[in-house]
C-alpha positions in Angstrom: 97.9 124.7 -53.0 99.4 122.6 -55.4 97.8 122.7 -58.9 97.4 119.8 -61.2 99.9 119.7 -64.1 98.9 119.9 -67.5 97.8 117.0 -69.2 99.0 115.5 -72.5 96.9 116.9 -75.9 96.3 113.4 -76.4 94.2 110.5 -75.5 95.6 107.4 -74.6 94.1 105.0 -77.6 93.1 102.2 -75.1 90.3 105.2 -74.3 89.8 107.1 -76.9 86.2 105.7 -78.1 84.3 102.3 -77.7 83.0 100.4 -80.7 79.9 101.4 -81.4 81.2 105.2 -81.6 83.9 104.7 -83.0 82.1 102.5 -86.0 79.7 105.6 -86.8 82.7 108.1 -86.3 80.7 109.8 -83.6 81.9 111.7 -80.5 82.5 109.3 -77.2 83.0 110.1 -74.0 82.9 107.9 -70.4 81.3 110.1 -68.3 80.9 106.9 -65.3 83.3 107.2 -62.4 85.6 104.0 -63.0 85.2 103.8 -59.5 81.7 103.0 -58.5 79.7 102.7 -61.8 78.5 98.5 -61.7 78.3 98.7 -65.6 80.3 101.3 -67.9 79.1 102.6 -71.0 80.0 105.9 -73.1 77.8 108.9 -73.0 76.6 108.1 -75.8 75.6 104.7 -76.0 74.2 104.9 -72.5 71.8 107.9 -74.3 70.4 105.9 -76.9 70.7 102.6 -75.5 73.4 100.7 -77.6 75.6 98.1 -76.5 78.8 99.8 -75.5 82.1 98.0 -75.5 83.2 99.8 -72.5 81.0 97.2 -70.7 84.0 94.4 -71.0 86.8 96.8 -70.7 89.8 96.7 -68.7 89.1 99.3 -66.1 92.8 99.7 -65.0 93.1 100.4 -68.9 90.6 103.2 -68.7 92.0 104.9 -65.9 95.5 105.1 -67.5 94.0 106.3 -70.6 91.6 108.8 -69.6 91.7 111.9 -67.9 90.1 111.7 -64.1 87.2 113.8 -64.1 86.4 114.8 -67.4 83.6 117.1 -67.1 85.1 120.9 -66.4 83.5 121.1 -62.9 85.1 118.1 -61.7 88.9 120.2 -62.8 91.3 122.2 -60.5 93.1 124.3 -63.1 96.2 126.5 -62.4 95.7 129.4 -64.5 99.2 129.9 -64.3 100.1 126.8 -66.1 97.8 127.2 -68.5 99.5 128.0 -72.1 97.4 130.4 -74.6 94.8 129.0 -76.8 94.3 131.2 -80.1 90.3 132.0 -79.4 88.2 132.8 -82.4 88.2 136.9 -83.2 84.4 136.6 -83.8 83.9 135.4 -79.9 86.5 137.3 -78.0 85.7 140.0 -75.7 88.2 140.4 -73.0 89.1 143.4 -70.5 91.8 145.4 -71.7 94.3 144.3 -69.5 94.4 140.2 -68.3 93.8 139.4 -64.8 97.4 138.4 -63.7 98.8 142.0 -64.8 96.2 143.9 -62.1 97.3 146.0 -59.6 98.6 144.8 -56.6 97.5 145.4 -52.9 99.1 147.6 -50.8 101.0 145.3 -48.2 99.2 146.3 -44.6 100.9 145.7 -40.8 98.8 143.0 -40.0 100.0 139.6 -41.8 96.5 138.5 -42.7 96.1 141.7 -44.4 98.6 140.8 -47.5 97.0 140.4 -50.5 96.0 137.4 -52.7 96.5 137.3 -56.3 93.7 135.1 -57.7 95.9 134.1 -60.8 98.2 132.1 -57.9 95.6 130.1 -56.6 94.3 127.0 -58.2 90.7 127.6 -59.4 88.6 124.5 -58.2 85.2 124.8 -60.6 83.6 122.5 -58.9 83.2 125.3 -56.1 81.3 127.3 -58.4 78.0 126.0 -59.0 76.8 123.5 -61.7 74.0 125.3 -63.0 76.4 127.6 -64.7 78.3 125.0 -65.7 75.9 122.6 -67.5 77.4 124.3 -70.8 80.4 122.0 -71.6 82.8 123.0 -74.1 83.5 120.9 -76.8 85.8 122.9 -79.0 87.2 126.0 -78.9 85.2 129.0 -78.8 81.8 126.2 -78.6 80.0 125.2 -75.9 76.9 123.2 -75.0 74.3 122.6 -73.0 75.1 118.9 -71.1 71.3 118.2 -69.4 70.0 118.9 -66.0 70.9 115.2 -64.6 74.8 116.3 -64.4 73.3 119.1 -62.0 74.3 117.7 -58.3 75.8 120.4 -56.6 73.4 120.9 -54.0 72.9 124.3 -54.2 69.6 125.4 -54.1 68.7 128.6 -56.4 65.8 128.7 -55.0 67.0 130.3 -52.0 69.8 132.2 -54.1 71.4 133.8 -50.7 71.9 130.8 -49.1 73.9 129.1 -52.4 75.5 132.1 -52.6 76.9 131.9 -48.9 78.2 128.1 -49.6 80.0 129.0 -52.5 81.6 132.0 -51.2 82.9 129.6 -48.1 83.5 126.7 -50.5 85.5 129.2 -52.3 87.1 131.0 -49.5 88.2 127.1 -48.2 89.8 126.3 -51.4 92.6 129.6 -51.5 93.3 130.0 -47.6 94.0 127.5 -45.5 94.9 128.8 -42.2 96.6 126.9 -39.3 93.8 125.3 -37.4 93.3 126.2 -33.5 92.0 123.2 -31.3 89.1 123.7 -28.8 91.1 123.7 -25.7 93.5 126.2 -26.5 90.5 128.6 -27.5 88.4 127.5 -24.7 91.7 128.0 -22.1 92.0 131.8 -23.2 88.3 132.5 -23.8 87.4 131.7 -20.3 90.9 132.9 -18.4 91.3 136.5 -20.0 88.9 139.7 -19.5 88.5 142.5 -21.4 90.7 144.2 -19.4 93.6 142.1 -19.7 93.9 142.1 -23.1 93.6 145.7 -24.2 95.3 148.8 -22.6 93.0 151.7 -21.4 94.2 153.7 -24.0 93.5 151.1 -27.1 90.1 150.0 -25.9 89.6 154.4 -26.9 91.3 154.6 -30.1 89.3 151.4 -30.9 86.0 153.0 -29.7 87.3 155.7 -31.5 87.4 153.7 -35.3 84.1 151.9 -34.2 82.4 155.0 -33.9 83.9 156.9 -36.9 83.4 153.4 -39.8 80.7 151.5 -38.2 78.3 153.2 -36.2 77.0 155.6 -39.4 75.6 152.3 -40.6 73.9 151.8 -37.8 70.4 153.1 -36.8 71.0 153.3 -33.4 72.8 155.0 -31.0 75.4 152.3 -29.1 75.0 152.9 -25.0 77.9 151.6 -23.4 77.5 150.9 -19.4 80.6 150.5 -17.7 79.5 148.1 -14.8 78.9 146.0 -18.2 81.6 146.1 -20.5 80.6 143.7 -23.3 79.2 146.5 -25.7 82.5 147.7 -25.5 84.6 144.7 -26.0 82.5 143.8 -29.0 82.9 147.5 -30.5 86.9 146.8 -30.2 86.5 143.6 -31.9 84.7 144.6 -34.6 87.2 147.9 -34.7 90.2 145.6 -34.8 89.1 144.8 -38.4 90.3 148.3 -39.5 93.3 149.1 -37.0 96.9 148.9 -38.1 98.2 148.6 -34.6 96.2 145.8 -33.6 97.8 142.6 -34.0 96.7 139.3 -35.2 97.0 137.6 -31.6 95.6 140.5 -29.8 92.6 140.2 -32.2 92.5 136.9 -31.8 92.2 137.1 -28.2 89.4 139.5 -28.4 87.7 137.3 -30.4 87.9 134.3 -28.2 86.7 136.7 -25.1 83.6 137.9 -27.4 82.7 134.8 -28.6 82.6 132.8 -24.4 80.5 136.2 -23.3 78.2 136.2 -26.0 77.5 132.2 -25.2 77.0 133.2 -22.0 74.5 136.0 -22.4 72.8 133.4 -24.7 72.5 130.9 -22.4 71.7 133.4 -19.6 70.9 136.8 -20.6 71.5 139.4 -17.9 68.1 141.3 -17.5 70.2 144.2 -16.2 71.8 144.9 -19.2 68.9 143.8 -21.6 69.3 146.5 -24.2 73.9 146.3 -24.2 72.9 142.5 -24.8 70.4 143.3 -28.1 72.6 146.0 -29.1 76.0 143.5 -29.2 74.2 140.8 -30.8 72.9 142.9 -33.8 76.9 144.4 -33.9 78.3 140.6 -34.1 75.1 139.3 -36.5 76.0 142.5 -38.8 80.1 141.4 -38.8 81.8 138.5 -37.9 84.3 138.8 -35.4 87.5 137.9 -38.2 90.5 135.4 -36.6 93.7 135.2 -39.0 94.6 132.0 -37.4 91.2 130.1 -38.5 88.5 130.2 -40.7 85.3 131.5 -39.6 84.6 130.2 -35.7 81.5 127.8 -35.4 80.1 130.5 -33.0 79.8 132.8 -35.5 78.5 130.4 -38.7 74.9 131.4 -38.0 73.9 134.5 -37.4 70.4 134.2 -37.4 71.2 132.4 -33.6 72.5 135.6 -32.8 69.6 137.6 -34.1 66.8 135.2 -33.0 68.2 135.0 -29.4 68.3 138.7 -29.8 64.9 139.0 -30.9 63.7 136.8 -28.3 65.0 139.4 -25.1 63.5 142.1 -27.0 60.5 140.6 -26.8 60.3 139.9 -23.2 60.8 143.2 -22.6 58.3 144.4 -25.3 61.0 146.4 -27.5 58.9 145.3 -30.7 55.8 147.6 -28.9 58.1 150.5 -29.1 57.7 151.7 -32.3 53.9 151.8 -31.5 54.3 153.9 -28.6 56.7 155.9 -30.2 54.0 157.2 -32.8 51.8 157.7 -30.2 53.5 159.5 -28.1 54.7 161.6 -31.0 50.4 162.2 -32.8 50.5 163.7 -28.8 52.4 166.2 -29.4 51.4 167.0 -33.0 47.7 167.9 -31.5 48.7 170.1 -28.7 49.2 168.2 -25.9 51.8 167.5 -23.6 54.8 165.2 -23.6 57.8 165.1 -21.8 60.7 165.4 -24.2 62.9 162.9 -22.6 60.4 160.2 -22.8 59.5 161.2 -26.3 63.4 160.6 -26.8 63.6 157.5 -25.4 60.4 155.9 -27.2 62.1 157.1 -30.2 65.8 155.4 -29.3 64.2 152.1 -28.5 61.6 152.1 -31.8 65.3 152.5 -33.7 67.0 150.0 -31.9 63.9 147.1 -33.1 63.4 148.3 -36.5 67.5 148.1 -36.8 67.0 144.4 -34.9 64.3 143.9 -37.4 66.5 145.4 -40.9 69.2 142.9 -39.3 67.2 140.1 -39.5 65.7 140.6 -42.5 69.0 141.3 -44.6 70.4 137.7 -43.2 67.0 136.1 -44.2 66.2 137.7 -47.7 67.1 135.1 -50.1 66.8 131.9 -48.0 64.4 129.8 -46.7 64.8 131.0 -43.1 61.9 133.0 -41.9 62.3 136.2 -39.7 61.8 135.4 -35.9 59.9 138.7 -35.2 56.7 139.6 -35.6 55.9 142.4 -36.9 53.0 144.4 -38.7 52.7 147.6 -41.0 52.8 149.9 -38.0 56.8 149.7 -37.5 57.5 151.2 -41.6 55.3 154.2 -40.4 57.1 155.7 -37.7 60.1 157.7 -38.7 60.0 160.0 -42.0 60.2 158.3 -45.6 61.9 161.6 -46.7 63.5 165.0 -45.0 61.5 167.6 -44.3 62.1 170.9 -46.4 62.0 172.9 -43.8 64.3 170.7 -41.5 67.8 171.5 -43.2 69.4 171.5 -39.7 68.2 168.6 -38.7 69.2 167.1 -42.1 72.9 168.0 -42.0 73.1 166.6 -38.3 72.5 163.3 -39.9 69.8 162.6 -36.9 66.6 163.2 -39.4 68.8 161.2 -42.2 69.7 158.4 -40.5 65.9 157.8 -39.7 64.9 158.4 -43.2 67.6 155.8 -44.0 65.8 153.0 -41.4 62.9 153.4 -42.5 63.8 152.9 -46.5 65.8 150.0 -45.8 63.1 148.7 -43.7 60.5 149.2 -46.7 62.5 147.5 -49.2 63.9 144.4 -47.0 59.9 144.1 -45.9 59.1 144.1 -49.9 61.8 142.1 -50.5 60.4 139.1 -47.8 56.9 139.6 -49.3 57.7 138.7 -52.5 60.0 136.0 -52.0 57.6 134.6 -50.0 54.8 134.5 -52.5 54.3 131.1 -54.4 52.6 130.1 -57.8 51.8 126.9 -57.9 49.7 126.5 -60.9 48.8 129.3 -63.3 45.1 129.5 -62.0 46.5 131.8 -59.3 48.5 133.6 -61.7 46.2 136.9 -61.0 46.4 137.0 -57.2 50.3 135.8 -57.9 51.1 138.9 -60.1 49.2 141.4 -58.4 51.1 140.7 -55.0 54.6 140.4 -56.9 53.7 143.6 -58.8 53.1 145.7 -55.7 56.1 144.2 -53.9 58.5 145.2 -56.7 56.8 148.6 -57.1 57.5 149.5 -52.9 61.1 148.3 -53.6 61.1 151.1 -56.8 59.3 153.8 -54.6 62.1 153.7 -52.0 64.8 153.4 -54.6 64.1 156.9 -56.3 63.7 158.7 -53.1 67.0 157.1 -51.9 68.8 158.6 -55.4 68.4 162.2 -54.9 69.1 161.8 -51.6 72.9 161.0 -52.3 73.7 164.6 -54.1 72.4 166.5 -51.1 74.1 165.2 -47.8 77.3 165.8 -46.6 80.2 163.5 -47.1 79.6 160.4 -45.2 75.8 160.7 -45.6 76.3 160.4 -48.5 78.4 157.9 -49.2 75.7 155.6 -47.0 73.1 156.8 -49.2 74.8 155.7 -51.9 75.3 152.4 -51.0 71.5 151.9 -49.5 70.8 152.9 -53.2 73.1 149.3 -54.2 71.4 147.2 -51.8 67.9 148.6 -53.2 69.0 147.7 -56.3 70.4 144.5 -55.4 67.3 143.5 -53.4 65.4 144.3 -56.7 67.4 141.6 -58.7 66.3 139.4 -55.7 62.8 139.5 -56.3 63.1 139.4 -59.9 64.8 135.9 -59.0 61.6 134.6 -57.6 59.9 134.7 -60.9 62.2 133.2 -63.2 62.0 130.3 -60.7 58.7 130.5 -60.5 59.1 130.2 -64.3 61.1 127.1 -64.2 59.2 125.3 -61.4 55.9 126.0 -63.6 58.0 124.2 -66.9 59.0 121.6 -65.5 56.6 120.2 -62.5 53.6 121.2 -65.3 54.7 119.7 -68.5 53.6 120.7 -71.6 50.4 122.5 -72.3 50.8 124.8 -69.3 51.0 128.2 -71.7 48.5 126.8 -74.5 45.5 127.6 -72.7 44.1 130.9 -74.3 44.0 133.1 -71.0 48.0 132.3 -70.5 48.9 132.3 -73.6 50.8 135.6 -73.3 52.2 135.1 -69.8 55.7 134.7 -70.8 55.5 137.4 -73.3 54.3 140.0 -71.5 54.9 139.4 -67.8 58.0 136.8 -67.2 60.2 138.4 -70.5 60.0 141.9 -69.3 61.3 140.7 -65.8 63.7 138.9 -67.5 65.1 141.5 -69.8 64.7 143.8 -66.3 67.1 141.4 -64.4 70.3 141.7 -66.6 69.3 145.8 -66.7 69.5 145.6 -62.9 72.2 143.8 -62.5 74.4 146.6 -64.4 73.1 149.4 -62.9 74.5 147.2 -59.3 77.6 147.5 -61.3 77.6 151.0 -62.1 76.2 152.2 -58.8 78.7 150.2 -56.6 82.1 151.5 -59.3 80.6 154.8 -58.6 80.6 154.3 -55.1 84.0 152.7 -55.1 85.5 156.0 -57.0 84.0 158.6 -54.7 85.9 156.4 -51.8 88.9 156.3 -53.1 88.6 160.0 -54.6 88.2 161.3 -51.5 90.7 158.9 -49.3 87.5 157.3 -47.3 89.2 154.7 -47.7 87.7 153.2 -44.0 84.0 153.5 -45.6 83.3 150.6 -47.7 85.5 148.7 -45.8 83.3 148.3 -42.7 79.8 147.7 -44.8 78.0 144.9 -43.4 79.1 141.4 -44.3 76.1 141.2 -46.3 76.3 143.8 -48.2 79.1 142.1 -50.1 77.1 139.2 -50.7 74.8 140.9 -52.0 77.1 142.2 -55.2 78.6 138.1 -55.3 74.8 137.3 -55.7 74.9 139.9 -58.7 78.3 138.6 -60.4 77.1 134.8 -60.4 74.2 136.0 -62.1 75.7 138.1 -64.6 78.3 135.7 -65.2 75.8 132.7 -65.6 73.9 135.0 -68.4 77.2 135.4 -70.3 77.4 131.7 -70.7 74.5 131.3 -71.4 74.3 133.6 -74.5 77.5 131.9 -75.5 76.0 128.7 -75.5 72.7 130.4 -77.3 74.1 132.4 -80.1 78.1 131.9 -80.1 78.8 135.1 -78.8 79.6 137.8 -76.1 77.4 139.8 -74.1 77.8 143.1 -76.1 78.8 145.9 -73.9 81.7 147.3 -71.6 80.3 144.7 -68.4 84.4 142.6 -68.1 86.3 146.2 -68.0 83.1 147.0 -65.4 83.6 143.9 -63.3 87.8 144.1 -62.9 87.7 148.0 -62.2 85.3 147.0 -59.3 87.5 143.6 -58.0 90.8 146.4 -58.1 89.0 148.8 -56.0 87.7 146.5 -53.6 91.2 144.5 -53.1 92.7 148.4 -52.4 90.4 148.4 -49.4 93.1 147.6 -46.4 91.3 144.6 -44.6 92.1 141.3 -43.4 92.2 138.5 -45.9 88.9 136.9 -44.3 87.0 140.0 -44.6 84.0 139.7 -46.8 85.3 142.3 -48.9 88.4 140.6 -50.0 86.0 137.1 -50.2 83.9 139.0 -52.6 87.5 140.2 -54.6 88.5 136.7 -54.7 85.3 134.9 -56.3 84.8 137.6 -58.9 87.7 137.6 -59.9 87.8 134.0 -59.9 84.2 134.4 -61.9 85.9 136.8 -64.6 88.8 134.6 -64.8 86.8 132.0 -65.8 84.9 133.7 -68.5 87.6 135.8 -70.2 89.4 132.7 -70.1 86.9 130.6 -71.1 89.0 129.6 -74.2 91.7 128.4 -72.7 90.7 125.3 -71.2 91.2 123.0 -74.4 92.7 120.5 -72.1 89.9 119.8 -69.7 87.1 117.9 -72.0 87.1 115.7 -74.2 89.5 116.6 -78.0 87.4 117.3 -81.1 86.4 114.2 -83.0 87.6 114.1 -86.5 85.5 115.9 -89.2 83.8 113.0 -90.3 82.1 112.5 -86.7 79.4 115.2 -88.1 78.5 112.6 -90.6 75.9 110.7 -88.7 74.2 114.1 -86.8 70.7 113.5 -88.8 70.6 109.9 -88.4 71.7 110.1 -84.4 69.2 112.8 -84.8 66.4 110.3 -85.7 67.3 108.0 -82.5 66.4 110.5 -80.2 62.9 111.7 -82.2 62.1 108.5 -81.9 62.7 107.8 -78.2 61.2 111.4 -77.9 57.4 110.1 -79.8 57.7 107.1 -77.5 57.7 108.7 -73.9 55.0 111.4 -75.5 57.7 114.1 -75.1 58.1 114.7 -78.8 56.0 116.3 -81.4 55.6 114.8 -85.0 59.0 113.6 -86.4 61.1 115.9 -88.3 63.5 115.8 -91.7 65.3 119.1 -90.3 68.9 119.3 -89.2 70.0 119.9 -85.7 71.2 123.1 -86.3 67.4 124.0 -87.4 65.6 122.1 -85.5 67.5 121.0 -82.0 66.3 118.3 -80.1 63.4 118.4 -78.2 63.8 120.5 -74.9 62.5 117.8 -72.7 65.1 115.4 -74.3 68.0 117.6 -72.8 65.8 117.1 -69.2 65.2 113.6 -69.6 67.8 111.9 -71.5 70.9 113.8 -70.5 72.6 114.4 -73.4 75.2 116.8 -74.6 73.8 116.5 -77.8 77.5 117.9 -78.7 77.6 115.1 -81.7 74.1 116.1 -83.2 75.6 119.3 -84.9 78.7 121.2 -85.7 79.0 124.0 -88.0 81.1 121.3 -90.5 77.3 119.8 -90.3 76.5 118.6 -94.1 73.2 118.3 -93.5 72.4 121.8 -91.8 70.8 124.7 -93.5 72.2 127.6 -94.3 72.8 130.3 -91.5 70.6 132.4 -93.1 67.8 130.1 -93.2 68.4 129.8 -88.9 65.9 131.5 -86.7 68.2 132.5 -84.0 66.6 131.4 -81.6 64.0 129.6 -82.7 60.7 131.3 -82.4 58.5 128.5 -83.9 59.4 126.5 -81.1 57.3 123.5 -80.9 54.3 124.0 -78.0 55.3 120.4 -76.7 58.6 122.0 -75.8 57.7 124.9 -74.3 57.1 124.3 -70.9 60.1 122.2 -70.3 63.8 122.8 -69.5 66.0 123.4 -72.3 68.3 125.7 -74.5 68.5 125.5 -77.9 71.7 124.2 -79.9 72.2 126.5 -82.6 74.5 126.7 -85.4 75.9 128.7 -88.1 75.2 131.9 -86.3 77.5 134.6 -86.3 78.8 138.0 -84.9 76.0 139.8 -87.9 73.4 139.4 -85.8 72.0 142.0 -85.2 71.9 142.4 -81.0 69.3 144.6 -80.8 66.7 141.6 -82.2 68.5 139.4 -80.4 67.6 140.9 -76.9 64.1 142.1 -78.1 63.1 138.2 -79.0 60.9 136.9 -76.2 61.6 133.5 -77.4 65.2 134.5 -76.1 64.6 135.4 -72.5 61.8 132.6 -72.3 64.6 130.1 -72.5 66.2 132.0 -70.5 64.1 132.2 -67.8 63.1 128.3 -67.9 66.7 127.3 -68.9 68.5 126.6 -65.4 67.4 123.6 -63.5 66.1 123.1 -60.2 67.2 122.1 -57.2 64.4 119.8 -56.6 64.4 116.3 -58.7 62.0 116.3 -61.8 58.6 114.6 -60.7 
């Protein structure tokens, strides 16, 4: 992809400030899209409401003078091009080796296995989503908060799954661009090649072969394969060819095209002969994605919930979901004495595994969006296979058969707590009780699996292990989940309730002793995924299993993106908060784990290497966060910081007269930032109001970090503090123990939804 050149350090005069701003010496910046804005004015005037000279300008003037797009979202930047910028020592922490000097890939057989260095691909921010980016930098080392109005990205962190699917494709779109394949071709061989013509007998068995060794120990069910009906095995080869050396990308691709025209047709009519093969292959292709190296991901394969859902639907018809049921009953039988047949016992066992797997499935592609499961279930299902091995079952243990069902039935425990608490909704704080209660006991199941799940890691074999391990990552992961609700929960409260929502005696503490915890509890969590998945990552590649990770389910990975975006969001937020760094060793964390995932030998549209490619384009972003002097706006002389206290007074002003301020106030901006709902309401960057050149600021000293006399009017709206004159000797230990802190966090990020 061709990156943009880098622009001249300077600003055309024509644009470099309208009247107005220029007469007070004060920042300006046109925001409006020359294009389609009916009347221009600066950011600025448009703020307070002046008269902006920009109104009567020359627009062919403008767009010669100005940089298109200024705001950093709006920039593709080639990091390649871009020339050092000198950053601060007191805000620099960096991992000890850049980006562009990691290890490469190992080169692989198949062409769409090479690898991708991210430093070589122009980074589009406007991929990632705004939410993180409604901190604009306005010097080096500085940036600000720019107001919720700039926030149109469409992504809705509400459902933080879904968002993070679109970015990960938006991203994935943006550094591949494969050669297209039209309809007809891919309908032509779909429809004219079987199974049998594509694959010789004895690569349909060494496939089986890799399908049984990587993916079927994920699985919690035993794959049948009939072979009057060989579409089981042609999606097990499929799937396989992810992993095989010696498949090539058009005998993949063919595969793919034969999967995708049987699985329509069992859609459209399901063969109730082969009922359970059809279940079984949908839950393979809803877990991975058939991959093609000549095209992005097939339309057929966009939404697996069809998959699932259509799968859900034959089991139903032939009453799978009772299984479970009749499995315990059969099994209470023979605990008090009487007799069952051991072959029925077996197969009311098998088919109880096959629809709690079905349900896991769905649940995994469901947590985290606003798609409910298809299948109805009740309590029943969690009950019927061990929470924990037996102690007096160490056979049974080490022939994985008692583990594996230990292993369904935790994931099915924490995916069901996971869906119960994302489902719960406060909508005003006189169902705070009920509220809490339910979230409480969700996130408590979701703990209760997690520390059986951790000894359970240091006493299996090998691969066991390995899987228990990474259960232990998606417990984890699904924890930060949940937490996710509540913070949003947080913000809907803020902002929908205006101010007075905490004054009320009995809510007085909510945020200081229920929504802080969770929020201090989310950037906790969100390391240990980090720590859990490197240790996971160096026991692979310790022991050469180097095919384990690589065959995860798809949604595993996004999973740890969801992680990263958060983490990385939190970073910049403290930035903006305090002027500094996260303390800790989290950047060396983050690009040991991108390295070992881009070893893993897959295809470049595996989910792995997606997940390599957008954390690393995430850490890019932040250890380089310095470096893009050239996308906003260049600092305004010194004497711009002139006017702070009197723009300052403006905005009090318009503040008293929508009854969104408090009582004016003679304190600087540094002291006393504008009101939080000005940020919401007004849009403002606020990036003239103060500057640490700011002559009428107090002394740091005199500061409150982060100010914990907050005015009560402000409280329960969306904002984060503009602070100034703080430095690297604060102490971080207060700083992450202030509740005032992780209250803005948690009510910082905007909504999807428009303000009402």
């Amino acid at each position: 992809m061709t990156s943009r050149s880098k622009p001249n350090s300077r600003r055309s005069r024509a644009a470099q400030a309208c009247i107005t701003c220029r007469k007070h010496k004060a920042r300006c910046e046109l925001l409006d899209d020359l294009k389609t804005t009916e009347v221009l004015r600066c950011h600025r005037c448009k703020t307070l409401d002046l008269r902006c000279s920009y109104e009567d300008a020359d627009r062919q003037s403008l767009r010669l003078g100005r940089k298109s797009g200024i705001q950093a979202w709006e920039q593709l930047v080639d990091l390649t091009d871009v020339e050092p910028v000198p950053r601060p020592h007191s805000l620099t922490t960096t991992a000890s080796t850049t980006i562009s000097n990691r290890n490469t890939e190992p080169q692989l057989s198949r062409e769409e296995s090479a690898p991708v260095a991210a430093t070589s691909a122009a980074l589009d921010l406007g991929i990632l989503p705004q939410s993180i980016w409604n901190f604009r930098r306005v010097e080096t080392g500085l940036w600000r908060y720019c107001g919720t109005d700039n926030d149109n990205d469409h992504y809705d962190w509400t459902a933080p799954m879904s968002a993070i699917y679109q970015i990960s494709a938006q991203y994935q779109a943006q550094i591949h661009k494969p050669a297209p394949v039209t309809s007809l071709q891919r309908g032509g061989q779909a429809q004219s090649e079987l199974f049998e013509d594509i694959l010789e007998q004895s690569q349909i068995e060494e496939l089986l072969r890799i399908f049984h060794q990587s993916f079927s120990p994920w699985l919690g069910f035993s794959v049948t394969h009939s072979n009057s009906f060989p579409l089981l095995k042609l999606v097990c080869c499929t799937i396989a060819s992810r992993k095989s050396k010696s498949t090539s990308s058009l005998v993949a691709d063919r595969l793919l095209y034969a999967t995708e025209h049987a699985l329509s047709q069992i859609i459209i009519r399901p063969p109730l002969a082969y009922t359970l093969e059809s279940i079984q292959a949908l839950i393979l292709i809803a877990l991975w994605t058939p991959l093609s190296s000549s095209n992005e991901t097939e339309e057929g394969w966009s939404d697996p919930h069809l998959l699932l859902s259509s799968a859900v639907s034959l089991a139903t018809k032939i009453r799978l979901n009772e299984a479970p049921d009749k499995y315990s009953m059969l099994r209470n039988m023979r605990e008090q004495g009487l007799t069952v047949d051991p072959l029925q016992l077996m197969s009311a066992a098998n088919l109880a595994r096959l629809w709690i797997s079905l349900t896991n499935a769905e649940s995994a592609l469901c947590i985290g969006t606003h798609r409910r499961p298809f299948s109805r279930r009740d309590k029943a299902y969690l009950r019927c296979f061990p929470r924990y091995p037996s102690n007096s079952s160490q056979s049974a243990l080490d022939g994985n058969a008692e583990a594996s069902d230990v292993r369904l039935r935790l994931l099915a425990e924490t995916l069901s707590a996971t869906e119960e608490a994302f489902s719960l909704q406060l909508n005003s704080m006189q169902e705070f009780e009920s509220w809490h209660h339910a979230f409480t006991d969700a996130l408590q199941r979701i703990d209760s699996c997690a520390r059986i799940l951790l000894p359970l890691k240091y006493v299996q074999d090998l691969d066991q292990a390995l899987i228990f391990r990474a259960q232990t990552v998606i417990s984890r992961c699904c924890r930060l989940l949940v937490i996710h609700n509540p913070v949003n929960v947080s913000r809907r409260l803020s902002i929908y309730h205006g101010p007075g929502i905490l004054t009320s005696h009995s809510h007085s503490n909510v945020f200081s002793e229920v929504f802080t915890p969770l929020g201090k509890d989310a950037l906790r969590v969100c390391e240990e995924i980090f720590v859990s998945l490197q240790e996971l990552l160096e026991n692979v590649d310790r022991d050469a299993h180097d095919h384990f990770l690589a065959s995860a389910p798809d949604y595993f990975f996004y999973l740890i993106l969801h992680a990263g975006i958060f983490i990385t969001s939190f970073k910049f937020m403290l930035l903006n908060a305090c002027k500094s760094v996260l303390p800790g060793a989290s950047d060396l964390l983050l690009e040991r784990i991108i390295h070992h995932l881009r070893l893993l030998q897959v295809p470049k549209m595996h989910p792995a290497k997606k997940c390599a490619n957008l954390l690393g384009g995430l850490l890019e972003l932040w250890t380089s966060r310095d470096k893009f002097s050239f996308l906003l706006p260049q600092q305004e002389p010194s004497g711009v910081n002139q006017h702070g206290c009197e723009v300052e007074g403006h905005e009090q002003e318009r503040l008293r007269n929508r009854g969104l301020g408090g009582s004016s106030s003679s304190r600087s901006s540094a002291s006393s930032p504008p009101n939080a709902a000005a940020i919401a309401t007004l849009v403002s960057e606020y990036s003239f109001l103060s500057s640490p050149e700011d002559t009428c600021t107090t002394k740091p000293r005199d500061v409150a970090i982060l100010q914990s006399g907050l005015d009560a009017n402000a409280i329960g709206i969306v904002s984060m503090p503009m602070l100034d004159g703080v430095t690297m000797e604060v102490e971080w230990s207060d700083v992450l123990q202030d509740a005032q802190f992780w209250q803005n966090f948690l009510m910082q990020q905007p909504m999807f939804e428009q303000q009402q």
